[in-house]
N, CA, C and O atoms as a printed pandas DataFrame, in Angstrom:
     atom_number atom_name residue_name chain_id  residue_number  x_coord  y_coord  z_coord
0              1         N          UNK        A               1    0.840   -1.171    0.000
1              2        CA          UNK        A               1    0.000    0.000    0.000
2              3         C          UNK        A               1    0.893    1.245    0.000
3              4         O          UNK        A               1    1.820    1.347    0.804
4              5         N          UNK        A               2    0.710    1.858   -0.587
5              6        CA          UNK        A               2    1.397    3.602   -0.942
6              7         C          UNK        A               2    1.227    3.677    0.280
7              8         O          UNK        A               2    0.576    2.872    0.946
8              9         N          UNK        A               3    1.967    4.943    0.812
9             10        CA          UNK        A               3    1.725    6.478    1.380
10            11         C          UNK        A               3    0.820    7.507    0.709
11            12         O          UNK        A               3    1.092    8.201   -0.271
12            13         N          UNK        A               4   -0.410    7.474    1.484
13            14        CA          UNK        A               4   -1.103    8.648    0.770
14            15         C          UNK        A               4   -0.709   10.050    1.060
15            16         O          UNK        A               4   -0.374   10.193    2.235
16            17         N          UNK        A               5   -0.640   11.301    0.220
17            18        CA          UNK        A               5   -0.117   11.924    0.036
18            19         C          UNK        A               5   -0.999   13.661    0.261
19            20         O          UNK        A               5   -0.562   14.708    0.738
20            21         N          UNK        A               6   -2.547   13.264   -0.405
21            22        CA          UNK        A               6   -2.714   14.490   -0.315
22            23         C          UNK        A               6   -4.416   14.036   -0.243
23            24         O          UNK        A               6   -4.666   12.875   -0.568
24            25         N          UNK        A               7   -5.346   14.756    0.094
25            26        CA          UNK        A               7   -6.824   14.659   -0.158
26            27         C          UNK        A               7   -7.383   14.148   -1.026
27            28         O          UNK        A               7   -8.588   13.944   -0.885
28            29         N          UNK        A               8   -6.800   13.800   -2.093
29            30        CA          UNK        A               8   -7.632   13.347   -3.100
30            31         C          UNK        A               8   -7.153   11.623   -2.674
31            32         O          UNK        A               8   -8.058   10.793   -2.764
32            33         N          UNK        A               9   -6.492   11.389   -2.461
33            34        CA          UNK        A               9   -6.030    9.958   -1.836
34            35         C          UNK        A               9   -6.807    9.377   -0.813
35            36         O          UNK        A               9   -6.679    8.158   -0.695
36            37         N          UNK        A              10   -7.810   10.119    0.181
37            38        CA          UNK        A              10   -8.896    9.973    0.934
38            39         C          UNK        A              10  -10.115    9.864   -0.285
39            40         O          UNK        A              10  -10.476    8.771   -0.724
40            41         N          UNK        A              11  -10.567   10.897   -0.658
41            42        CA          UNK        A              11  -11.649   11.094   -1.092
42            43         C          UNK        A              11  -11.939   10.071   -2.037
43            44         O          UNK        A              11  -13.142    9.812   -2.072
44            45         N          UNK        A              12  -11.040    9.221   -3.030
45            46        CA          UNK        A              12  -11.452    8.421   -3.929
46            47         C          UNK        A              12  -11.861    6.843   -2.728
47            48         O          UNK        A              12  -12.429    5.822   -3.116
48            49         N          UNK        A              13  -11.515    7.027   -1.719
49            50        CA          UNK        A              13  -11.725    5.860   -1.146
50            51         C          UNK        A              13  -13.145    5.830   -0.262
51            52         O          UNK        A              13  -13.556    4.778    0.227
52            53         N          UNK        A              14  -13.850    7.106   -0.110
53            54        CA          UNK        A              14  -14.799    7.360    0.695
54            55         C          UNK        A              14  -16.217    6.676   -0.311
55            56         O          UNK        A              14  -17.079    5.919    0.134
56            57         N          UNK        A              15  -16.166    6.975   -1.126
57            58        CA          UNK        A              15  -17.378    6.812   -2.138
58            59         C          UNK        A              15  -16.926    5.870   -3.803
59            60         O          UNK        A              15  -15.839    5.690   -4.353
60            61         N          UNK        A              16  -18.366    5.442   -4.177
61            62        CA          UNK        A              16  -17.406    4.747   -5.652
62            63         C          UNK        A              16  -17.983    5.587   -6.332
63            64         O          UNK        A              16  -18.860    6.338   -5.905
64            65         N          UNK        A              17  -17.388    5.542   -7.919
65            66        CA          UNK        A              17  -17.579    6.350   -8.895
66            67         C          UNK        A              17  -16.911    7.378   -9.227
67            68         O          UNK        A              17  -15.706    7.268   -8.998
68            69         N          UNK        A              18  -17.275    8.437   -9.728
69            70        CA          UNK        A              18  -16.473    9.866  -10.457
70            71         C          UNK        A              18  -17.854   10.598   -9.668
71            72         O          UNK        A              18  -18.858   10.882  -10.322
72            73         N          UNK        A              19  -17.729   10.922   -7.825
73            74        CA          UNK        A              19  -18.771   11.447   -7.090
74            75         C          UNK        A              19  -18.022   12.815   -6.737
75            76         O          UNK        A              19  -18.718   13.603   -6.097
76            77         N          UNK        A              20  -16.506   13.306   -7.095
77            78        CA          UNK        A              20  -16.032   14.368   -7.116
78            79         C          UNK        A              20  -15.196   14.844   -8.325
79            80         O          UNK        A              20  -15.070   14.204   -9.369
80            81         N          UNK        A              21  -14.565   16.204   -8.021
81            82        CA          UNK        A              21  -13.968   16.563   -9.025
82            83         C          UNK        A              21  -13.043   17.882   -8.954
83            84         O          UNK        A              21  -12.347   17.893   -7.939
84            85         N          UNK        A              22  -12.917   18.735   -9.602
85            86        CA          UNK        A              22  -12.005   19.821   -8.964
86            87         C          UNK        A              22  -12.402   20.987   -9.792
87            88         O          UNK        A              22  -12.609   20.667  -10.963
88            89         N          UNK        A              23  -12.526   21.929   -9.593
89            90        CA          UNK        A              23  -12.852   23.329  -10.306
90            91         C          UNK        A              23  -11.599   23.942  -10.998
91            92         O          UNK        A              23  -11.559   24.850  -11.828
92            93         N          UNK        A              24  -10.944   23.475  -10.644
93            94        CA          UNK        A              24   -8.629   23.867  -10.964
94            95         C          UNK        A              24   -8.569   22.517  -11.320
95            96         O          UNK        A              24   -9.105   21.882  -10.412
96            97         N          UNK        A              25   -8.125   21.683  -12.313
97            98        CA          UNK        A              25   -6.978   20.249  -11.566
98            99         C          UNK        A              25   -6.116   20.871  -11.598
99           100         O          UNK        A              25   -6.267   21.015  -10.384
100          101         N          UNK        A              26   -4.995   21.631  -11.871
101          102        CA          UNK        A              26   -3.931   21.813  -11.859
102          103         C          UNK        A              26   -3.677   22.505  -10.134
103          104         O          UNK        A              26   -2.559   22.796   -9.710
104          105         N          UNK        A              27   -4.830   22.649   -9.413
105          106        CA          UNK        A              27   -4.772   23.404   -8.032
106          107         C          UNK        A              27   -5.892   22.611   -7.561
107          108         O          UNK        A              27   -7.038   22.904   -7.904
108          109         N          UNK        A              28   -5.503   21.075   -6.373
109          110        CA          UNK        A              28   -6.767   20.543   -6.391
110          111         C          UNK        A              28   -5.937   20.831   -4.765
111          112         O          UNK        A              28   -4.943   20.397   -4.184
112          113         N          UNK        A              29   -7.274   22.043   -4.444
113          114        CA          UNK        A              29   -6.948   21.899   -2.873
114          115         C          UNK        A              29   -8.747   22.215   -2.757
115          116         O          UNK        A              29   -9.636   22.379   -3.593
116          117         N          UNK        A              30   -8.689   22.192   -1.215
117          118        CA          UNK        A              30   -9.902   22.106   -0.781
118          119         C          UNK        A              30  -11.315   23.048   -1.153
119          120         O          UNK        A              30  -12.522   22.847   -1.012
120          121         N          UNK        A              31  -10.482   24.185   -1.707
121          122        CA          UNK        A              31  -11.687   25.211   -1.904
122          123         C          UNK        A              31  -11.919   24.961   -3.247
123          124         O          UNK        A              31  -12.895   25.376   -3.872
124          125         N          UNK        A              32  -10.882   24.177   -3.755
125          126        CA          UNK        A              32  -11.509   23.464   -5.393
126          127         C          UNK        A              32  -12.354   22.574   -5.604
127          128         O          UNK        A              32  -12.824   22.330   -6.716
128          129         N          UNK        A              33  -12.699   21.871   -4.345
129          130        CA          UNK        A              33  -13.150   20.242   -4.747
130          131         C          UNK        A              33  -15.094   21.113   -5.226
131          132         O          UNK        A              33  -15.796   22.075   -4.914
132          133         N          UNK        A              34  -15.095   20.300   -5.834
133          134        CA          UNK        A              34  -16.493   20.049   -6.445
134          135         C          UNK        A              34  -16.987   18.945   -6.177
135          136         O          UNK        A              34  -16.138   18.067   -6.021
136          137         N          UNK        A              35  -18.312   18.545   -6.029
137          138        CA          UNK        A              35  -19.220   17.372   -5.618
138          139         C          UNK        A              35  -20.123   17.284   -6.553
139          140         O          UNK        A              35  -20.744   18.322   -6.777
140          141         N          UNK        A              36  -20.408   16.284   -7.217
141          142        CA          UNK        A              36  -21.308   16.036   -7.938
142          143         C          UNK        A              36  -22.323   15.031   -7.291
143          144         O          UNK        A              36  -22.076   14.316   -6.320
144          145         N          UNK        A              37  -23.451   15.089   -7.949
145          146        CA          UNK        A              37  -24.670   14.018   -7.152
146          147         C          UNK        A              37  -25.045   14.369   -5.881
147          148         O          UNK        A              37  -24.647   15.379   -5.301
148          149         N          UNK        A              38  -25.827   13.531   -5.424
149          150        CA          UNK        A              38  -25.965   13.904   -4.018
150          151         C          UNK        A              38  -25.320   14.072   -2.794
151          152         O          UNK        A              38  -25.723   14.640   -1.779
152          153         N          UNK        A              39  -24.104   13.418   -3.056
153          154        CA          UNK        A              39  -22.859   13.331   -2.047
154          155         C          UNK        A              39  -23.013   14.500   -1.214
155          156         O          UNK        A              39  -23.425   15.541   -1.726
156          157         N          UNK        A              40  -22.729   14.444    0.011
157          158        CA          UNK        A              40  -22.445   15.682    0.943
158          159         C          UNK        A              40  -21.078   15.852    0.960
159          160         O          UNK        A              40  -20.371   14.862    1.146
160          161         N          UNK        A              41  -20.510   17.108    0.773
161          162        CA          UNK        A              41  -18.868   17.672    0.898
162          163         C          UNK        A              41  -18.387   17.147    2.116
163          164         O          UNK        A              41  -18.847   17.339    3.242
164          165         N          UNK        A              42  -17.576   16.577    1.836
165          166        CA          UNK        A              42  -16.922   16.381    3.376
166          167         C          UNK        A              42  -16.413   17.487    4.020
167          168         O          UNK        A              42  -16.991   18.284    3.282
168          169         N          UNK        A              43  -15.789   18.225    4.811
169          170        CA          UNK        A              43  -15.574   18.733    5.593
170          171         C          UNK        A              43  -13.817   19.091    5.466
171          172         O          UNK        A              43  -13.145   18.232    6.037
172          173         N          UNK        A              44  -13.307   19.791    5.059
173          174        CA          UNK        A              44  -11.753   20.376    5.234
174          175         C          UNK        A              44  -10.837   19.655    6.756
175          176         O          UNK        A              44   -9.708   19.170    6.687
176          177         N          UNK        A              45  -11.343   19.717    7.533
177          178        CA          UNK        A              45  -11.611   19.423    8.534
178          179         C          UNK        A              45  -11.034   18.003    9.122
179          180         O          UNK        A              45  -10.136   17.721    9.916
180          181         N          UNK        A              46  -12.278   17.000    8.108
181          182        CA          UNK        A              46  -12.174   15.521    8.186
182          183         C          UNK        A              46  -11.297   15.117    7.221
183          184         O          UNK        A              46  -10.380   14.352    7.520
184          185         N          UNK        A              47  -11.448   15.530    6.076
185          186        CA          UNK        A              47  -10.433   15.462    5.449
186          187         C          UNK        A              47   -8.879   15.047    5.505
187          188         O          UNK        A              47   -8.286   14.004    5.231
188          189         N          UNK        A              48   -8.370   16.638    6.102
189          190        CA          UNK        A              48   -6.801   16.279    6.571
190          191         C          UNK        A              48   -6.601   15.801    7.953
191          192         O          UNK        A              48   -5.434   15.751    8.341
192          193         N          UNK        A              49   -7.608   15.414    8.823
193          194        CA          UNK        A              49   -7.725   14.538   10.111
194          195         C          UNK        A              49   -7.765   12.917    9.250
195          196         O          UNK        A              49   -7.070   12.157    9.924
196          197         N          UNK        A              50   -8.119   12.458    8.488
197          198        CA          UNK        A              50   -8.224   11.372    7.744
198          199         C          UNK        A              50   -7.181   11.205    7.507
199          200         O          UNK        A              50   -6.548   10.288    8.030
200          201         N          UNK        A              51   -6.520   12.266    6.400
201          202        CA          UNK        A              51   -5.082   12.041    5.353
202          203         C          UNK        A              51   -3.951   12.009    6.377
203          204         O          UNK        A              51   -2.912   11.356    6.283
204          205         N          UNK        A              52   -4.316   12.808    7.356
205          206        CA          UNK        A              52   -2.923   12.252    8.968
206          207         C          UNK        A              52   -3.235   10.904    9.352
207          208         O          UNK        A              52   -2.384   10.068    9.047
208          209         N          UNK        A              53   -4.093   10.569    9.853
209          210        CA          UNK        A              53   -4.469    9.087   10.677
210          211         C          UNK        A              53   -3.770    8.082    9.532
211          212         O          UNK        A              53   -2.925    7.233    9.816
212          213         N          UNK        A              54   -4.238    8.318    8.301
213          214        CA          UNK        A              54   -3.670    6.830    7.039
214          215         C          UNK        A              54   -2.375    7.422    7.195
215          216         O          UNK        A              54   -1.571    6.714    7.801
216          217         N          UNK        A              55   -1.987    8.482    6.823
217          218        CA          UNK        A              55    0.034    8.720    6.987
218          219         C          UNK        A              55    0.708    7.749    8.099
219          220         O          UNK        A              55    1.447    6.764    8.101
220          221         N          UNK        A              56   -0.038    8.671    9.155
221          222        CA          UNK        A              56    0.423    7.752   10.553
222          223         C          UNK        A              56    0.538    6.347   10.386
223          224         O          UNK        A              56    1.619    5.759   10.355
224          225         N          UNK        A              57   -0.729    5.733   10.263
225          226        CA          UNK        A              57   -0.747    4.391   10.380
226          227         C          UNK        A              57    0.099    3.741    9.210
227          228         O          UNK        A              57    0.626    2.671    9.517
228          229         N          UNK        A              58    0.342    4.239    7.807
229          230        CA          UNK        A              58    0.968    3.894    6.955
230          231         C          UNK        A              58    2.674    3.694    7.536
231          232         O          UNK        A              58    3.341    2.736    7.144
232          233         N          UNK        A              59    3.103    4.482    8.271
233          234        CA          UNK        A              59    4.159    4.691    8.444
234          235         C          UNK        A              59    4.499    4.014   10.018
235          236         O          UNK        A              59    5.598    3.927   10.567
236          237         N          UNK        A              60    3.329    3.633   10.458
237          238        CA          UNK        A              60    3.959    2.804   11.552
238          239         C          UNK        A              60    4.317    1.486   11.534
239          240         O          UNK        A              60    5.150    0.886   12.214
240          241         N          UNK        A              61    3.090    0.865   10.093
241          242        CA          UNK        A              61    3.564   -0.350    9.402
242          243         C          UNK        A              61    5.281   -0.262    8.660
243          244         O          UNK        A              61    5.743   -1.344    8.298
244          245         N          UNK        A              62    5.875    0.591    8.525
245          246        CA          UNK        A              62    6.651    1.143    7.811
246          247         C          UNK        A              62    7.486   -0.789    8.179
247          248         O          UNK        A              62    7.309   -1.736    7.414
248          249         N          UNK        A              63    8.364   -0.866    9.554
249          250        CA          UNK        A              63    9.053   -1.542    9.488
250          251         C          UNK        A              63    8.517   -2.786    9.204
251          252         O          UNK        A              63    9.352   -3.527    8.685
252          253         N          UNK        A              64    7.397   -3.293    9.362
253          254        CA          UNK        A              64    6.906   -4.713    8.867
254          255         C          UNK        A              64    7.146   -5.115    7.470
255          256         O          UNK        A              64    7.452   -6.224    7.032
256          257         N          UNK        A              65    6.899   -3.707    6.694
257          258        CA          UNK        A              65    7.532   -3.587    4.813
258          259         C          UNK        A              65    8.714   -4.147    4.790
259          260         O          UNK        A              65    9.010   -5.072    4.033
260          261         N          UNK        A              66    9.502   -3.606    5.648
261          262        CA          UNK        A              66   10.762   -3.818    5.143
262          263         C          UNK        A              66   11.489   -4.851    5.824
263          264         O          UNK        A              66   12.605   -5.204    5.445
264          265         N          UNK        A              67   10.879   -5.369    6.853
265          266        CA          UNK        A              67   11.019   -6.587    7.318
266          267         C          UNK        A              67   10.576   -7.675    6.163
267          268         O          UNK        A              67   11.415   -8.341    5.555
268          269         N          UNK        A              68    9.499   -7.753    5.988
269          270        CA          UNK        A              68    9.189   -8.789    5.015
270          271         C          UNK        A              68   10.299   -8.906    3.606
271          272         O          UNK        A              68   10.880   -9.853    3.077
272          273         N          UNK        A              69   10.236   -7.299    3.314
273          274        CA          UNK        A              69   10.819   -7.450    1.997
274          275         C          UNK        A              69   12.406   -8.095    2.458
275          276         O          UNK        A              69   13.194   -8.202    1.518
276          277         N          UNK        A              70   12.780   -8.414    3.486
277          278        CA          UNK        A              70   14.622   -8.530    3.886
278          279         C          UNK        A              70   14.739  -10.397    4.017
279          280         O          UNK        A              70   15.591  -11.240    3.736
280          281         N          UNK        A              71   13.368  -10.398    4.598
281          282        CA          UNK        A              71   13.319  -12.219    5.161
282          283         C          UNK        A              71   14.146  -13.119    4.292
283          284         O          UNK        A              71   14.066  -13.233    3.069
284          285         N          UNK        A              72   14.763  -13.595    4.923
285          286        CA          UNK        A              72   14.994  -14.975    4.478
286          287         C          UNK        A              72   13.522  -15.611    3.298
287          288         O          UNK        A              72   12.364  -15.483    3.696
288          289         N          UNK        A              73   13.740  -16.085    2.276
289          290        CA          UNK        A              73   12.389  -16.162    1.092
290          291         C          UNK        A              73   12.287  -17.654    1.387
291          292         O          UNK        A              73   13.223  -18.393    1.692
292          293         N          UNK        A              74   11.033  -17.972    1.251
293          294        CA          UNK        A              74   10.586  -20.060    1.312
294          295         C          UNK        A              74   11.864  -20.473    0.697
295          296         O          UNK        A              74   12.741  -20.518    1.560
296          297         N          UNK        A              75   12.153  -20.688   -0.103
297          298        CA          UNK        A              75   12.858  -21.242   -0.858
298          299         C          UNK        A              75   14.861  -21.307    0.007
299          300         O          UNK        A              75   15.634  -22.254    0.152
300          301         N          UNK        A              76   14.967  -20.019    0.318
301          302        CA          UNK        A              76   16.043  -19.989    1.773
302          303         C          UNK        A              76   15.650  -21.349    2.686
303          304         O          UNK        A              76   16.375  -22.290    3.010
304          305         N          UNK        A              77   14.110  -21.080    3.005
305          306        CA          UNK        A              77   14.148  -21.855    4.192
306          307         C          UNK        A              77   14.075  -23.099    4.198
307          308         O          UNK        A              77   14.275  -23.822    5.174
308          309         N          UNK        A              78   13.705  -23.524    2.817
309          310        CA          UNK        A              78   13.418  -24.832    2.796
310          311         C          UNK        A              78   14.917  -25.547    2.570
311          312         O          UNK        A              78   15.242  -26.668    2.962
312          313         N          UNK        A              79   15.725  -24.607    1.845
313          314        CA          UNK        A              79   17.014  -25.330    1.720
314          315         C          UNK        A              79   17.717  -24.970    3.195
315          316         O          UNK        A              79   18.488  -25.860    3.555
316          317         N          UNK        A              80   17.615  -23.936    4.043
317          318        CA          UNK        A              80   18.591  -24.199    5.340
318          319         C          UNK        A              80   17.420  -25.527    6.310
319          320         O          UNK        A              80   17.896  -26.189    7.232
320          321         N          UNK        A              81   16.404  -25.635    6.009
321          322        CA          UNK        A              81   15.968  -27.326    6.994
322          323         C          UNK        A              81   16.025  -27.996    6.244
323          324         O          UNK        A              81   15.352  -28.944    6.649
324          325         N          UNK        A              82   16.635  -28.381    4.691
325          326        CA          UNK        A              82   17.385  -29.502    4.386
326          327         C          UNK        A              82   18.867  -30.005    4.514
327          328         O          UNK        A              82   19.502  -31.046    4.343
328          329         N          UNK        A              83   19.084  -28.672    4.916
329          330        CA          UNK        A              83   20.739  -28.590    4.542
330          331         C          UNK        A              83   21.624  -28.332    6.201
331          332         O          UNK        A              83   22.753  -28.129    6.649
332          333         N          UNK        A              84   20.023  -28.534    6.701
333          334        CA          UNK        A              84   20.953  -28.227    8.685
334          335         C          UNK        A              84   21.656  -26.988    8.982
335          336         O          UNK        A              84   22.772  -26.873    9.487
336          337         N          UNK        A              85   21.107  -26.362    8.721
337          338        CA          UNK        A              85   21.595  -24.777    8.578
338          339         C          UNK        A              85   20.234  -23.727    9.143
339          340         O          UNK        A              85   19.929  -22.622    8.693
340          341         N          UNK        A              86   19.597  -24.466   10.222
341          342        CA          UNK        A              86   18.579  -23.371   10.750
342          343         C          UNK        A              86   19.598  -22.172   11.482
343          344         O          UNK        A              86   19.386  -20.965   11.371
344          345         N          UNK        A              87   20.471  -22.630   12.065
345          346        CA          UNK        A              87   21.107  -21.309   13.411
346          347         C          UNK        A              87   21.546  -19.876   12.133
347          348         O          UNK        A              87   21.507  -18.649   12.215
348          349         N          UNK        A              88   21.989  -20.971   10.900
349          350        CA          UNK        A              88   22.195  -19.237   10.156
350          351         C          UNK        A              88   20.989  -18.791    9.637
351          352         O          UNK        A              88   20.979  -17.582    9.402
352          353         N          UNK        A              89   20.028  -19.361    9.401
353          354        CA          UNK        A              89   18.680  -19.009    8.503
354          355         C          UNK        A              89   17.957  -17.952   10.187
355          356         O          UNK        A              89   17.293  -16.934    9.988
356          357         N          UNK        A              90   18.215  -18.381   11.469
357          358        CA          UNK        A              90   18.178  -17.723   12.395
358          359         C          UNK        A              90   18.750  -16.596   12.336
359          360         O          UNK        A              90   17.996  -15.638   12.506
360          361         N          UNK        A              91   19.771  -16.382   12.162
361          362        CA          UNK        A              91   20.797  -15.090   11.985
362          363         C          UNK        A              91   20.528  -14.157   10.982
363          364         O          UNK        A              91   20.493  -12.929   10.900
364          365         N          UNK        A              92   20.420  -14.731   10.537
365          366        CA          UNK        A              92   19.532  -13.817    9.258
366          367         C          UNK        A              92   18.180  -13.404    9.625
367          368         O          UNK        A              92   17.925  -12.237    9.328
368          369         N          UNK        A              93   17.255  -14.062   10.193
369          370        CA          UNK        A              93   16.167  -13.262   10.836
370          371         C          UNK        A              93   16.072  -12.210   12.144
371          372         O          UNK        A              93   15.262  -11.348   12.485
372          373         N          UNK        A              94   17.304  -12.726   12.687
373          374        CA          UNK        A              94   17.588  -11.777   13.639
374          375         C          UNK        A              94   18.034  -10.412   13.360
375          376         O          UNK        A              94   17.707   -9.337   13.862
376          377         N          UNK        A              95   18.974  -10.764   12.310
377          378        CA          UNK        A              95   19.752   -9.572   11.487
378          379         C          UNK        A              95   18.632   -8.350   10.940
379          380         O          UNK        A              95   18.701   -7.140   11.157
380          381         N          UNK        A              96   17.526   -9.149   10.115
381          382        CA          UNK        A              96   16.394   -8.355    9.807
382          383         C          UNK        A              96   15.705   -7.875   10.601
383          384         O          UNK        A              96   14.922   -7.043   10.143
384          385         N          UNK        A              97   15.647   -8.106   11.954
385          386        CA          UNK        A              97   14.595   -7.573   13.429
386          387         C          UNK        A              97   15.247   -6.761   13.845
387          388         O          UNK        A              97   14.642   -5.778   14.272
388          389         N          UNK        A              98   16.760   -6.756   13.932
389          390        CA          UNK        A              98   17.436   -5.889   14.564
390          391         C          UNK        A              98   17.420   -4.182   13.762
391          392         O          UNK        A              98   17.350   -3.019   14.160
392          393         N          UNK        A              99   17.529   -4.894   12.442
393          394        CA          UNK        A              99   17.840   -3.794   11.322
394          395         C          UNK        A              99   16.447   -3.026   11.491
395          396         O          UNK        A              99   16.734   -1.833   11.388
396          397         N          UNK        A             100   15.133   -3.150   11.693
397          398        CA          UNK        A             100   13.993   -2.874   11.262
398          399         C          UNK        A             100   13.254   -3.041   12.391
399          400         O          UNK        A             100   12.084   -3.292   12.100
400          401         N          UNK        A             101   13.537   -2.989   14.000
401          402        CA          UNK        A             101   12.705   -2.831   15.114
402          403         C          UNK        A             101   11.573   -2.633   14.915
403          404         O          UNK        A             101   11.396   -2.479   13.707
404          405         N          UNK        A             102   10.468   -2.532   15.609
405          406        CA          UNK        A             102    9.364   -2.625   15.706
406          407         C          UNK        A             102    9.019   -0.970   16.882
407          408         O          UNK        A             102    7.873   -0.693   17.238
């Protein structure tokens, strides 16, 4: 999952369809957004209280990303428990926990 970045990264996830739009695109900030249909405007407000909370939470997952992406892969593991080589296939996971705390 990305890092969302700006309001429009909320808003396509609130509703389905083409239920907004922008009066500028080249300037899509809040006093641009347009609503089409019945939709109620969200609120400036909720908005960038939304687009903080997903940052946050995006970024607290941060080290689990890069934990996973470092692991030792199946294919590692299946050859260090054929090959009697768990304590380094260990070391290597340790190496990645250490590197990427929690």
């Amino acid at each position: 999952m990305a890092r969302v970045d700006h309001i429009e990264d909320v808003l396509v996830h609130l509703h389905t369809g083409q239920w907004f739009g922008w009066s500028d695109s080249k300037n899509k900030v809040y006093e641009n957004l347009v609503i089409h249909g019945g939709q109620e405007k969200p609120t400036k407000e909720f908005l960038e209280s939304e687009l903080a909370s997903r940052q946050s939470e995006h970024d607290a997952q941060e080290y689990a990303r890069n934990r996973k992406a470092e692991y030792p892969s199946i294919e590692e593991c299946v050859h260090a428990i054929l090959d009697d080589q768990l304590d380094d296939l260990q070391g290597k996971r340790q190496a990645v926990k250490a590197k990427y705390p929690k």
